[in-house]
Every structure is written in C-alpha cells, then in structure tokens.
C-alpha positions as CSV (number, residue, x, y, z in Angstrom):
1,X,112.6,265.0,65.6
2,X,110.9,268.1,65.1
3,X,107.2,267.8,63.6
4,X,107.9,269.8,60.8
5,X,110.8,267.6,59.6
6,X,108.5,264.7,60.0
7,X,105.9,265.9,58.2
8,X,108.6,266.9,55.5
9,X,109.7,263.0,55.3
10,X,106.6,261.5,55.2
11,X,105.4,264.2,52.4
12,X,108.7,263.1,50.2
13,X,108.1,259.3,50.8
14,X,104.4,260.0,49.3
15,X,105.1,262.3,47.0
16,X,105.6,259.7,44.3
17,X,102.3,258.3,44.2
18,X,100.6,261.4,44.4
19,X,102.6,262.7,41.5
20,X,102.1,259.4,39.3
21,X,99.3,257.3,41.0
22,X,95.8,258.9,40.0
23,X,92.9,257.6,40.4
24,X,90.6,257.6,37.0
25,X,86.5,258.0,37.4
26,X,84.1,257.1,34.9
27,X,80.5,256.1,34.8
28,X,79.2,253.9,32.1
29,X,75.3,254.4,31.3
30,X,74.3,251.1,29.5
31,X,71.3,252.6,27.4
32,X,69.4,251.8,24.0
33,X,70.2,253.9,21.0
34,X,68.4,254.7,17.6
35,X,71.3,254.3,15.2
36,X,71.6,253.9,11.2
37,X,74.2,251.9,9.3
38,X,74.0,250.7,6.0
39,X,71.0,252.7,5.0
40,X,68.9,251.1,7.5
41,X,68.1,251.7,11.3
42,X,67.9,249.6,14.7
43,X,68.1,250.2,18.7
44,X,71.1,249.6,19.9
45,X,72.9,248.9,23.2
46,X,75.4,251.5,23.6
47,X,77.5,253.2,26.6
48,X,76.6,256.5,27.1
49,X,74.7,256.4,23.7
50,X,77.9,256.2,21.7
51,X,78.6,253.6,19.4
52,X,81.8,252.7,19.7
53,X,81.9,253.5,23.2
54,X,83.7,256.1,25.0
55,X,87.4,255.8,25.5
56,X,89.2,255.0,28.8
57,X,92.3,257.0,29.7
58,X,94.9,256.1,32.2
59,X,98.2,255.9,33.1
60,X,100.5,252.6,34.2
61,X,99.6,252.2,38.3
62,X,96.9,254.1,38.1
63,X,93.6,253.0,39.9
64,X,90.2,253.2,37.6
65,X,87.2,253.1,39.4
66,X,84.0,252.4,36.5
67,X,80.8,252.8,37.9
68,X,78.5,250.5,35.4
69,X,74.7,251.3,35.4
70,X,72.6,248.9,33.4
71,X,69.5,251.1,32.1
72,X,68.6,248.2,29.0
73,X,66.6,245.0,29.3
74,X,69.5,242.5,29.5
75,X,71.6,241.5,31.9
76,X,75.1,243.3,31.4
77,X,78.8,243.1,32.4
78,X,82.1,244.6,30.9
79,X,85.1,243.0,30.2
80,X,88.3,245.3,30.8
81,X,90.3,243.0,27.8
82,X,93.7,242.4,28.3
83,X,94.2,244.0,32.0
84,X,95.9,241.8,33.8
85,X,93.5,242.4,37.3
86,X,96.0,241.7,40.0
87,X,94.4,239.6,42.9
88,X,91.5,241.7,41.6
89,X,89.2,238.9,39.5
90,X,86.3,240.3,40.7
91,X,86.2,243.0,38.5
92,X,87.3,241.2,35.1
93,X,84.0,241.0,33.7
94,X,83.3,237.9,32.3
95,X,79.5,237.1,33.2
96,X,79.2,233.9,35.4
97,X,82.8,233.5,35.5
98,X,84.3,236.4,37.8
99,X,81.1,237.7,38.9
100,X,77.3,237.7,38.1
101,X,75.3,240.2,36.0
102,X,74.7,243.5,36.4
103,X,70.7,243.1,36.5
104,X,68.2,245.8,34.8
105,X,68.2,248.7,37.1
106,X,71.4,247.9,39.0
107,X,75.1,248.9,38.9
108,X,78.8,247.8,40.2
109,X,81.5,249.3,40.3
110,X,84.7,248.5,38.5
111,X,87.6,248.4,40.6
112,X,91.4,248.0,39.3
113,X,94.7,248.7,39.5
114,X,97.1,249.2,36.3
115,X,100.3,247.3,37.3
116,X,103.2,246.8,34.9
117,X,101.1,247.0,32.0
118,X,101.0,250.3,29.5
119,X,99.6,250.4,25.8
120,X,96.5,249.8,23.9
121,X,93.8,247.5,25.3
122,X,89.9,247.6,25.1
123,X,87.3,246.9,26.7
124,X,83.5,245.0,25.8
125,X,80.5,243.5,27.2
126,X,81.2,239.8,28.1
127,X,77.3,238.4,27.6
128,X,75.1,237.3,25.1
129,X,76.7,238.7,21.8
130,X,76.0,242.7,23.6
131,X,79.4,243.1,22.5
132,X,79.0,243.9,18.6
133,X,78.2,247.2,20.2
134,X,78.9,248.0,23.6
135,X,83.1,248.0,23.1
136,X,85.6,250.9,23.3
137,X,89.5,251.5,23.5
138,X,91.1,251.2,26.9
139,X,94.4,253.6,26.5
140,X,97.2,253.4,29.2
141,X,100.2,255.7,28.9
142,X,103.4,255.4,30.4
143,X,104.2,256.8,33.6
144,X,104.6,260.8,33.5
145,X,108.2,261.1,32.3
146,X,108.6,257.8,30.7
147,X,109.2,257.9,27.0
148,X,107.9,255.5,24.7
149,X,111.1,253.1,23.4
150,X,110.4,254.2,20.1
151,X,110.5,258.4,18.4
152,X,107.2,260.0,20.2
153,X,104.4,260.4,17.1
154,X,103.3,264.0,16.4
155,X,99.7,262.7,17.2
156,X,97.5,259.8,18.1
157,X,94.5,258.1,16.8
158,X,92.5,255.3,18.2
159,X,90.9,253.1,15.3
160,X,88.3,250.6,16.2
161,X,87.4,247.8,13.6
162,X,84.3,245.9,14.1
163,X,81.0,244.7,12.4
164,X,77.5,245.8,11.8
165,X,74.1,243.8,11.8
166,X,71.0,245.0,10.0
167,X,69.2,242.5,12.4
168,X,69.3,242.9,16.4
169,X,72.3,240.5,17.1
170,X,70.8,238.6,19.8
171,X,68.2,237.1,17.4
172,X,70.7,236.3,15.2
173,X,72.6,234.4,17.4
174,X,69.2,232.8,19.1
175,X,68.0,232.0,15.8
176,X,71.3,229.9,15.1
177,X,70.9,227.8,18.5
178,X,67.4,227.1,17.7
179,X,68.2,225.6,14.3
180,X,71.7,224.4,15.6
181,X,73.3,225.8,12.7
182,X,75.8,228.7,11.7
183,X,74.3,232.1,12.4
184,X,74.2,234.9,9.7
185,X,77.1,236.7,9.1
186,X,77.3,240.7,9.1
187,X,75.8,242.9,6.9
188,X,79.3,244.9,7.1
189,X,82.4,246.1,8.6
190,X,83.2,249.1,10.3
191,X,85.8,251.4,11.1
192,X,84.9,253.3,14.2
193,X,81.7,252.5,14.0
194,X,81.2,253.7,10.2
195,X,81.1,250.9,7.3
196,X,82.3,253.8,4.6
197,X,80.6,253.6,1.1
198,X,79.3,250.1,0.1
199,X,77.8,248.4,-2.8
200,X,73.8,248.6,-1.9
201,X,74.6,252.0,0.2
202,X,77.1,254.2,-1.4
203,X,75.8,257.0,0.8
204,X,76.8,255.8,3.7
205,X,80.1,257.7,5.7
206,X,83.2,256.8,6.7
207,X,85.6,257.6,9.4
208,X,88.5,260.5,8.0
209,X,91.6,261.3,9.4
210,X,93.1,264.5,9.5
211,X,96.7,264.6,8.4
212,X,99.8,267.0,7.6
213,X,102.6,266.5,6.1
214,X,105.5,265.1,6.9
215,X,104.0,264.4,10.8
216,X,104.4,260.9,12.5
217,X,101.1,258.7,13.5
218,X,100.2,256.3,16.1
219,X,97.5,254.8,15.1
220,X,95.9,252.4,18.1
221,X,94.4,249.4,16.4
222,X,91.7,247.4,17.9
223,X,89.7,244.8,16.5
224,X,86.4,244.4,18.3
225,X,84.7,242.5,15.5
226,X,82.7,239.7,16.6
227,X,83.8,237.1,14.4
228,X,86.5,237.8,11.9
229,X,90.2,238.2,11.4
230,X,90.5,241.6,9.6
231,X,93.6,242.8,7.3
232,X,94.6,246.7,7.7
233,X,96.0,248.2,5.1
234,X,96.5,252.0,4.0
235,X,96.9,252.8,0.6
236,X,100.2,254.3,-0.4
237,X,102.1,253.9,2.8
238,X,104.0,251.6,5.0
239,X,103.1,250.8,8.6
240,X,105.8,250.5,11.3
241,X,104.5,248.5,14.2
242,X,105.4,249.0,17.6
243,X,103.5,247.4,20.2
244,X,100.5,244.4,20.2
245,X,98.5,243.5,22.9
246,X,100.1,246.9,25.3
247,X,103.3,244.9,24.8
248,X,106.5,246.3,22.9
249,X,107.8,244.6,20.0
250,X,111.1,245.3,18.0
251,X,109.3,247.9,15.3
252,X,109.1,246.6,11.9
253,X,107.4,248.1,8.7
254,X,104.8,246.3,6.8
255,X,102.0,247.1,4.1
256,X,99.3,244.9,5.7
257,X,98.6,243.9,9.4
258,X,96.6,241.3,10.6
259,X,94.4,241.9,13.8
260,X,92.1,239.0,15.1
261,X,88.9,239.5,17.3
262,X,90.1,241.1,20.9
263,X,94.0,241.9,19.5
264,X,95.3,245.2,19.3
265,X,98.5,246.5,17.7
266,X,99.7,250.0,17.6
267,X,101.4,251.6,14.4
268,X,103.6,254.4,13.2
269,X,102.1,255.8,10.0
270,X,104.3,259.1,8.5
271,X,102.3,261.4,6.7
272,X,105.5,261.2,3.6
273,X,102.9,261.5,0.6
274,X,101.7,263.8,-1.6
275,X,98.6,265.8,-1.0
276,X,95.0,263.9,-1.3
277,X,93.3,261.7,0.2
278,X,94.0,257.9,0.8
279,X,92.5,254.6,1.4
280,X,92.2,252.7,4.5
281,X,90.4,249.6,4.4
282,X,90.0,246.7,6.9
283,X,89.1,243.6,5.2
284,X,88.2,239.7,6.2
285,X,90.6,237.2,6.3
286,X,89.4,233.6,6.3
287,X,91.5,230.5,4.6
288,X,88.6,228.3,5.5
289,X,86.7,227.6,2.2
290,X,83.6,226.2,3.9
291,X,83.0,229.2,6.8
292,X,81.0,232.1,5.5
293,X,82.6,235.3,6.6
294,X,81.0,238.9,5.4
295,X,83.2,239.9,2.3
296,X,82.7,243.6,2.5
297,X,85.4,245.7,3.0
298,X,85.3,248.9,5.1
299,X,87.0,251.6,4.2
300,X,88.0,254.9,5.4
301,X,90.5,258.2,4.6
302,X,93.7,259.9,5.2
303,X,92.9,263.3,4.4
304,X,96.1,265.4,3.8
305,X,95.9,268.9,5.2
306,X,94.7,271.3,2.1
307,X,93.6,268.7,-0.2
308,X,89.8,269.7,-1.8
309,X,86.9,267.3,0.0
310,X,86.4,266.2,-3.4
311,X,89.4,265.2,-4.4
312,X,89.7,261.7,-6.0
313,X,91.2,259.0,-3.7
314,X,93.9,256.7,-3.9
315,X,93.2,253.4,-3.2
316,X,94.8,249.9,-2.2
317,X,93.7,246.4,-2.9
318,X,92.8,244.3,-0.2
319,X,94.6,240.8,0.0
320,X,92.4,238.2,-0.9
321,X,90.4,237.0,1.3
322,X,92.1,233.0,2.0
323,X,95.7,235.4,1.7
324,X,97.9,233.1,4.3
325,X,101.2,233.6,3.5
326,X,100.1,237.4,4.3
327,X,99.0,236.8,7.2
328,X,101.8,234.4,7.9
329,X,104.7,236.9,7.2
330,X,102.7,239.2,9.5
331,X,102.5,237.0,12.5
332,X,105.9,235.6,11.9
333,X,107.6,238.9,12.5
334,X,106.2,239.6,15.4
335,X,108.8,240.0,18.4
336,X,109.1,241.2,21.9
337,X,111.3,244.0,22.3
338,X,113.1,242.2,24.9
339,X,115.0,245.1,26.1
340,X,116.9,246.1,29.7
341,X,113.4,248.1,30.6
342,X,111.2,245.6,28.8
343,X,112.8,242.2,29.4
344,X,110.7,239.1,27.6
345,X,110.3,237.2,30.9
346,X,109.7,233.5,29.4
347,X,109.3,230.9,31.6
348,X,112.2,228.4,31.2
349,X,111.2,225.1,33.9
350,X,107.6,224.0,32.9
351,X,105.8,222.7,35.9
352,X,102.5,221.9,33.6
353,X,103.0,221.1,30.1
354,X,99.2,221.0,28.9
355,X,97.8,220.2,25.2
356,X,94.4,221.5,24.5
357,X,92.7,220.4,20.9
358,X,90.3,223.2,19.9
359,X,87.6,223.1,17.3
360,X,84.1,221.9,16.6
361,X,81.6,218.9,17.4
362,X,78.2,218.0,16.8
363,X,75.8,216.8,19.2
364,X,72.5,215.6,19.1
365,X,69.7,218.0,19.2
366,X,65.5,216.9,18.6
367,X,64.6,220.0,18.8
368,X,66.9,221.1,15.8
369,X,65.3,220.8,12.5
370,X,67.2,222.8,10.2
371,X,69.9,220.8,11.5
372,X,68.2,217.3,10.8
373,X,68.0,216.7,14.6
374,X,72.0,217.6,15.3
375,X,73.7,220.9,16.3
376,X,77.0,222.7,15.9
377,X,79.9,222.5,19.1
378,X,82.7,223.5,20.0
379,X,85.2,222.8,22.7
380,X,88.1,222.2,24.4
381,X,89.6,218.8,24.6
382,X,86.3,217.3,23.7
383,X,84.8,219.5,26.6
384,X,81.6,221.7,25.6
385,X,81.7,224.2,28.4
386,X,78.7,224.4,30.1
387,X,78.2,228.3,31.7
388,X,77.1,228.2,35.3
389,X,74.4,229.5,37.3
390,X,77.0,231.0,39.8
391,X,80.0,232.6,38.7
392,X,82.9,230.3,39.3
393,X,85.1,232.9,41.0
394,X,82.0,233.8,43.8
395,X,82.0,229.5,43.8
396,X,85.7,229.2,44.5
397,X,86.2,231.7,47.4
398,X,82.5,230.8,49.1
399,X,83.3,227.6,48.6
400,X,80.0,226.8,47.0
401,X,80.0,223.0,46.0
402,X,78.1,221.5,43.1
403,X,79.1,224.5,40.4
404,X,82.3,223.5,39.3
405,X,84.7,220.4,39.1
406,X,88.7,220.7,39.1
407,X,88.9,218.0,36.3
408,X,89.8,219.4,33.3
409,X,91.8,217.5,31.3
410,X,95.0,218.0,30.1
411,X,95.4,216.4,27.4
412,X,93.0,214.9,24.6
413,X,91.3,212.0,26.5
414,X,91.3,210.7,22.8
415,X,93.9,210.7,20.7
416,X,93.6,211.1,16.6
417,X,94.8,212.6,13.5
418,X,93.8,216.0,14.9
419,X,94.3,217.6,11.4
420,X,93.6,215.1,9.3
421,X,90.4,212.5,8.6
422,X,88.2,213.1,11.7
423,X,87.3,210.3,13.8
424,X,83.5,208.4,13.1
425,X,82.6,209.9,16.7
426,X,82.0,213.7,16.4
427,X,80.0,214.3,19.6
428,X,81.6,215.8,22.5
429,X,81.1,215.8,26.1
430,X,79.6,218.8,28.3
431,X,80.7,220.5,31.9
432,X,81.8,223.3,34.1
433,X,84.8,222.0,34.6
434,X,88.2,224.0,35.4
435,X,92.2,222.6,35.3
436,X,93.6,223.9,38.7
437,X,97.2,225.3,39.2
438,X,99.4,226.5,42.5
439,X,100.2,230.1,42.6
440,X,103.5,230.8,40.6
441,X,103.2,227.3,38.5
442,X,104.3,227.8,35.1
443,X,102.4,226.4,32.2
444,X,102.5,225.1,28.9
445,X,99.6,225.3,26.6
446,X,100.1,223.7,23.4
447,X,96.3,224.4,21.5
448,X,96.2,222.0,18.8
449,X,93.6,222.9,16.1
450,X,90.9,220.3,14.7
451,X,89.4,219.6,11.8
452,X,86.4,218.4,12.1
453,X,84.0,219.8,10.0
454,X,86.2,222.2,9.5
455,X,89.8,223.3,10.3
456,X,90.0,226.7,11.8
457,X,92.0,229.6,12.8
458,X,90.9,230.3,16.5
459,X,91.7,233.5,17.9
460,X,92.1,232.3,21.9
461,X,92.5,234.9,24.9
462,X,93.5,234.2,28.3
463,X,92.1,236.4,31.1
464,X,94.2,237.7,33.9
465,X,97.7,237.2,32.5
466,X,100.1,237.9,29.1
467,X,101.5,235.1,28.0
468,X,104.7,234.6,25.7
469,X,103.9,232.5,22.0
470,X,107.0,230.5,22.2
471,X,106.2,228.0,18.7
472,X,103.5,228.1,16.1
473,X,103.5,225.4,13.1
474,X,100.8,223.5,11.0
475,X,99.8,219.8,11.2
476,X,100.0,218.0,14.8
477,X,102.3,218.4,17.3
478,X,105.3,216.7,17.6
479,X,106.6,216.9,21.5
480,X,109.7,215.4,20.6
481,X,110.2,217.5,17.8
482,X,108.8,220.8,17.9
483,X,110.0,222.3,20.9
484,X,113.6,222.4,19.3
485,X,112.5,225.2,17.8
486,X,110.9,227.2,20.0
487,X,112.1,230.9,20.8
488,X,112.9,231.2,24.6
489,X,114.6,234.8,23.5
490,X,112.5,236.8,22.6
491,X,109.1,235.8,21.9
492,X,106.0,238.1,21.1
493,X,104.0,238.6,24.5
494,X,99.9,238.1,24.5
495,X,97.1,238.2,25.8
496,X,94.9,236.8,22.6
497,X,96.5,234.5,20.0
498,X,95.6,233.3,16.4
499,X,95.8,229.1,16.3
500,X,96.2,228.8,12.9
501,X,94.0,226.5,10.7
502,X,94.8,222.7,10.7
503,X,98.0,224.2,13.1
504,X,99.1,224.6,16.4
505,X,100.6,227.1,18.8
506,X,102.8,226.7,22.1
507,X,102.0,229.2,24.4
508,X,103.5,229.9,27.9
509,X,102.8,232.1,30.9
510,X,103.3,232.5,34.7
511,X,100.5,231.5,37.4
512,X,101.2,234.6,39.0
513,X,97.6,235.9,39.8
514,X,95.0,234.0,42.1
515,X,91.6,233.6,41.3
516,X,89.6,232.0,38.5
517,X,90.3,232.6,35.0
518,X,88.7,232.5,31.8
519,X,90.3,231.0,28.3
520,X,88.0,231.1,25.4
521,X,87.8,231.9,21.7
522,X,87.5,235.1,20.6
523,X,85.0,234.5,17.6
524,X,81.8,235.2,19.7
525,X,80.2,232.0,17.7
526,X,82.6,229.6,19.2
527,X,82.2,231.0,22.7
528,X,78.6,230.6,22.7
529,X,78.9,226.9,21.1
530,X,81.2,225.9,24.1
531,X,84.7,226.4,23.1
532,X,85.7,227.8,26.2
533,X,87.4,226.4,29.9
534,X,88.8,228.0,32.9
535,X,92.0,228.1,34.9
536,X,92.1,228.1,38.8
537,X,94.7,229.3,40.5
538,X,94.8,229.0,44.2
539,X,96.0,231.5,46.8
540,X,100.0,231.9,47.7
541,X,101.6,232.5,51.0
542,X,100.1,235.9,52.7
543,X,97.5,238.8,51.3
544,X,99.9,239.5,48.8
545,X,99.7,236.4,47.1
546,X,95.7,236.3,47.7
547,X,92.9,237.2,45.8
548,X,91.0,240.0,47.5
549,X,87.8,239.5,49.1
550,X,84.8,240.2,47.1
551,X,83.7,243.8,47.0
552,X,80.2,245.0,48.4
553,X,78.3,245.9,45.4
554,X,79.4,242.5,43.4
555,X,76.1,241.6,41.8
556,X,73.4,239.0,42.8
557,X,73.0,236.2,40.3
C-alpha cells in the first residue's frame, strides 16, 4: 500500500478524536483573599482570588488536566462533584478518601476523562469546611455537533447559590466540636457570591442579569451552600427545567425549584415580560422546627434591556420557610428523559439490596461543657465514620492493612421505629469501615431517615457514579410493600439526593467503576459529625475493568 494512502487511513481513523477530544488546561492558585460581604471584611480562601471560583469548561470525552497549587495554610484538595472519574479515583478529591492533601507549598495535578456525561456539575474543596468558599461551576457541553434535546437558549448563565460567614468558617465549625453542639449558622446567602441588599446592610450588591426581550435563558443552577436546601424563584416568570445533576429530564415548567447542597438543575427562563427589572431570590427551606437555618433571603435581578437603573423592581414572595408540599411537587416531577439517545438505564436484578438509616447520635464527650459532657453525631447505620490517616483508595491498591475494615453493615444492626419515638440508647458506634461490592454488582440503597433528636432531610451524594431514585415516601420502609411502587421507567438520574424528613428514598445504581468511593451528606455539619461511609468496588477482568495505578505527583499524607 502506498505510504501516502496509509498515512491517509490512519489520519481518517484519528481524525475524530482530534476534532472532538481536546484536552482542557487549567491551573488553580489556592490563595487568601481580602473580601467584604455584608458590610464587614475577612480573608478568604479563594481560587485564583475569585470568590466563587473560576469556571471549568469542557466538552463530553474531553480530558481536563487541573494543576492545583496550594499557596494558603491548610491542607487542600478539590472535589470535581458529580464527574463520574472512570477507573480514575485518584483524582476525585475527597481528602483521605481518594488521595491525601495537597500540603502548603505543594501541588497535584487533576487528571480526568469526561465519559458519557454532559451538563452542569461543580466542583469544591473536599476538607475542613474550605468549601464555603473555594467552589465553582464545572460546565460540560455536548460533543461539537450535538444539539441539546431541547430548543438551544439565546444565551447562558451560570448562577451559584451559597452562603456567607462574617466569622472565618473553620472556627466556627471548631468552635461547635469543642462545645459538641450545633455550630452557628450564616450570616447570609449569596448569589454568585453577592448576598444582594439585606436588613442590617442595605448597601450591599447583588448579582444582575442582563436580558432582552423575548430571548430564551439557560440558567445553570448550582447550590454550593454549605448547609441548606434553597428555593429559586424569579418574580414574574415560569421556569422550564431541563436537566439536574448533567442528566436530562422530560422539561417541565414550574414557579419554584428546589436545589439541595451539591445539586444542580439547569432552566429555561424566556425573557416574555415587560420592561424593568425583576426579582430573583434563593431562599432556605427547612421543615425541621428545631434546626436553625439562616432566614435571609438573597436576592438578585433580571434587568430587561432599556429599563432605567433605577427603576422600581418587581418582586416575588418566597415560600415559607417549612413549605413541603413545594418542595414535594418539585421533586415529585422530576423525570429522566429516557429517550432513544438518553435511555434511563435502571438496573432491573438487584444483586445487593442494602438499607442504610441516616441521622444523628450523641455520644459521650468530658471535654464538652456546653454540651453537659455529651456531643452531637451522626452516622450511618449507627456507624460514626471515623476519617483516616491514609486515604482509603492509596490503602486499598497498596494494600496497606490496619486503615480500613470491609464490614460495613448492611442493614441497621438494630432495628426500631426509625421515625418514630427514638430508642433509650442514642450513642452510636465509630470506624473506618467500608461495604465492599464486585465490579458490575448492582445495588440497592434504601436510606431510611431517623429521628432522633431530630428528623431530617439529608441531602446524600455518591462519588464515582449516577444513580437512578427509583421510590421516595415518608415513615419507614416497608420491603414488602413499597417497592410495588417504584418507577423502573423512567426515573430521575443522580448523583446527590434529598432523603426527606422522617422519610425514605430507594436509590439504585451500577458498580461499574473500581476503586473506593465516598457516600456522605451534603450538609458540611453532618459530614464533619460522621455521617458518612464508603463503597469498595474491586477490580474486573483486564485494565479495562481496573482502576489505574496511582499517578506520580499523588500527594504524601
């Protein structure tokens, strides 16, 4: 064959990847930064001095190489929420899970591949509580030439809800496990990065966007709030979603959305009003009487092209704060698009069918006098997780013994009225301890809510995979019952997923990916009091079914 025609083949069988497959550069500089909120001002840790952070841009199969450099006084490491890191663990993020700290002075480089996955994700710190400020959006697009599966939007916005200290977080939070009570709740809530007006600072800014009539709007929702559920609402206009979590759902228009800690949900917003300015406002939702949540709203503004800056605004009013049956209807629409292009996968044949009680504890603490000698837990199945010294993952392919043990349970290891009178006992019990699954098992999580002290709704993500929320319902769990009304059809894909207060929710997903992965709440309190565990999933047959080994530059613990 002549070398030109060779050359020719091999150029065409390439030519794909060069044309779609990029590879995306960026360098994160983890430095402190004077900023003022709220009329008052505190260093903060930022990336690249930029509170929220900068945004990540890619494309479905691209490669994103992050180079990390930690230039602050703590011990960093960022979470790339809701990618689904294909054999590639070590660079999820979570510190002494996947890997260990990125140590003052040091760096590490992100390394991951995009597969299958396109939409709106994020991406935080995963230590301490670093990530009330050191979060940003993660944006994937289609492949070039692939149209959304709904009308393209005239323009794109990404809008990052979150909240805002007064006080440096990490003695907020250190303050709370010293007393071994609740720690303070914000001072407010923001909308990329700006609380808007408020009571005792009505100077302060807010975020504004831009918009002309008659245009369409995809507005990329994230919530990156440490500890609250937050309603969205715009005044005067109706919200179509389209996608949650970068999945696809069948489109439906609503007036409110709910968004929990690490969820994201794209909307459609048409520009079909009159001329002004309009409303936007993210506000708490909490149907827990005894939690303390902050009750500020933040607000921002639709600004319609020619309309005078001081213009009077139209505004909306928020639901109230304990508004269930809103957030209900919201959550109950939610559905997979489950089209020819976008099937909803669900696994049918359950080879483990788990059930994991969630909430909190109390366990004795001497040191804790504000809390009369006790302290506040949480857990899983009556297991406060214990963080290691070693990150599990570095553990699990070094086979380094005495870090981790494979006995998690799967089930309560004592049963009770979950949702009703707690039992006498409240105390939990404490370990590293991780439930282990074969590559390609498919699992059932059922997470059962609890109330002692409290019941709760508990926003839980899963690390390394999506999974499909298959039933949802309040009170306990009824095997026998419940699963007759599950939807195998067409189910709303996940990667993070409200359990609702004194309810439950039946989750399901494939053990497709190897390595050692994290599932935790996503309110930052209940992480640090324990309510988090671990799955292991071995190796396959072959590379391909193998976790890769562990880059150079993986930190030192």
């Amino acid at each position: 064959m002549d070398f030109r025609v060779r050359v020719l083949i091999l150029a065409s069988c390439l030519l794909p990847c060069f044309v779609e497959c990029e590879v995306r550069r960026y360098q994160f500089n983890v430095v402190m930064k004077n900023t003022t909120r709220v009329c008052s001002t505190k260093s903060i840790v930022t990336v690249n001095g930029k509170f929220p952070g900068p945004t990540i841009y890619a494309r479905e199969d691209d490669t994103v190489l992050i180079r990390v450099i930690n230039r602050v006084k703590y011990n960093v490491s960022i979470h790339w929420h809701g990618v689904r890191q294909l054999r590639t663990g070590w660079s999820d993020g979570p510190a002494y899970i996947t890997q260990c700290p990125i140590q003052p002075g040091h760096s590490y480089v992100y390394n991951f591949t995009i597969t299958g996955q396109r939409g709106t994700l994020f991406w935080h710190a995963h230590i301490l509580w670093l990530r009330s400020t050191v979060h940003g959006a993660l944006v994937i697009l289609p492949k070039l030439g692939v149209p959304y599966p709904f009308p393209k939007p005239d323009h794109e916005s990404v809008v990052v809800l979150g909240e805002w200290w007064k006080s440096d977080t990490e003695a907020v939070i250190n303050e709370a496990l010293k007393s071994g009570l609740a720690p303070n709740v914000s001072d407010a809530h923001t909308i990329n990065g700006h609380p808007g007006p408020i009571s005792n600072c009505p100077s302060t800014g807010g975020f504004s966007l831009n918009v002309s009539p008659g245009k369409n709007y995809m507005l990329r929702l994230i919530n990156a709030a440490l500890n609250e559920e937050l309603f969205f609402k715009i005044a005067g206009h109706k919200l179509t979603v389209v996608e949650v979590d970068a999945t696809y759902v069948k489109p439906f228009k609503t007036d409110t959305i709910l968004i929990a800690p690490g969820q994201t949900t794209n909307v459609i917003v048409t520009a079909d009003q009159g001329a002004g300015k309009y409303m936007v406002a993210a506000s708490p939702f909490m149907d827990t009487p005894v939690v303390a949540v902050d009750n500020k709203t933040a607000t921002a503004t639709i600004h319609y092209s020619g309309t005078l800056a001081n213009s009077p605004t139209s505004f909306t009013a928020t639901p109230p704060q304990n508004a269930t049956p809103v957030a209900n209807s919201f959550v109950n629409s939610l559905r997979s698009l489950n089209s020819k292009k976008y099937p909803a996968k669900v696994p049918m044949k359950i080879d483990h069918s788990l059930l994991f009680t969630v909430g909190l504890g109390i366990n004795r603490c001497p040191s804790c006098k504000a809390g009369n000698g006790s302290r506040v837990v949480a857990s899983v199945n009556n297991v406060t997780f214990v963080m290691p010294t070693v990150a599990l993952l570095q553990a699990h392919v070094q086979n380094i013994k005495g870090v981790f043990t494979s006995d998690f349970p799967g089930n309560p290891p004592h049963a009770f009225n979950y949702t009703g009178a707690p039992p006498a006992n409240l105390s939990t019990t404490t370990g590293t301890k991780v439930y282990r699954l074969p590559y390609n098992a498919t699992v059932q999580v059922v997470l059962q809510d609890t109330g002692i002290i409290a019941p709760e709704n508990h926003p839980v993500h899963l690390h390394g995979f999506n999974f499909f929320a298959v039933g949802r319902g309040l009170g306990n769990y009824n095997p026998k019952t419940d699963p007759n009304n599950f939807n195998l059809v067409d189910p709303v894909e996940r990667n993070t997923i409200g359990v609702p207060s004194g309810g439950w929710v039946a989750i399901r997903f494939l053990a497709d990916n190897p390595g050692v992965w994290f599932m935790h709440c996503h309110l930052e309190v209940h992480t640090t009091w324990g309510l988090k565990m671990a799955f292991l999933v071995d190796n396959g047959k072959g590379p391909n079914q193998s976790i890769l080994p562990p880059p150079k530059d993986l930190p030192k613990c």
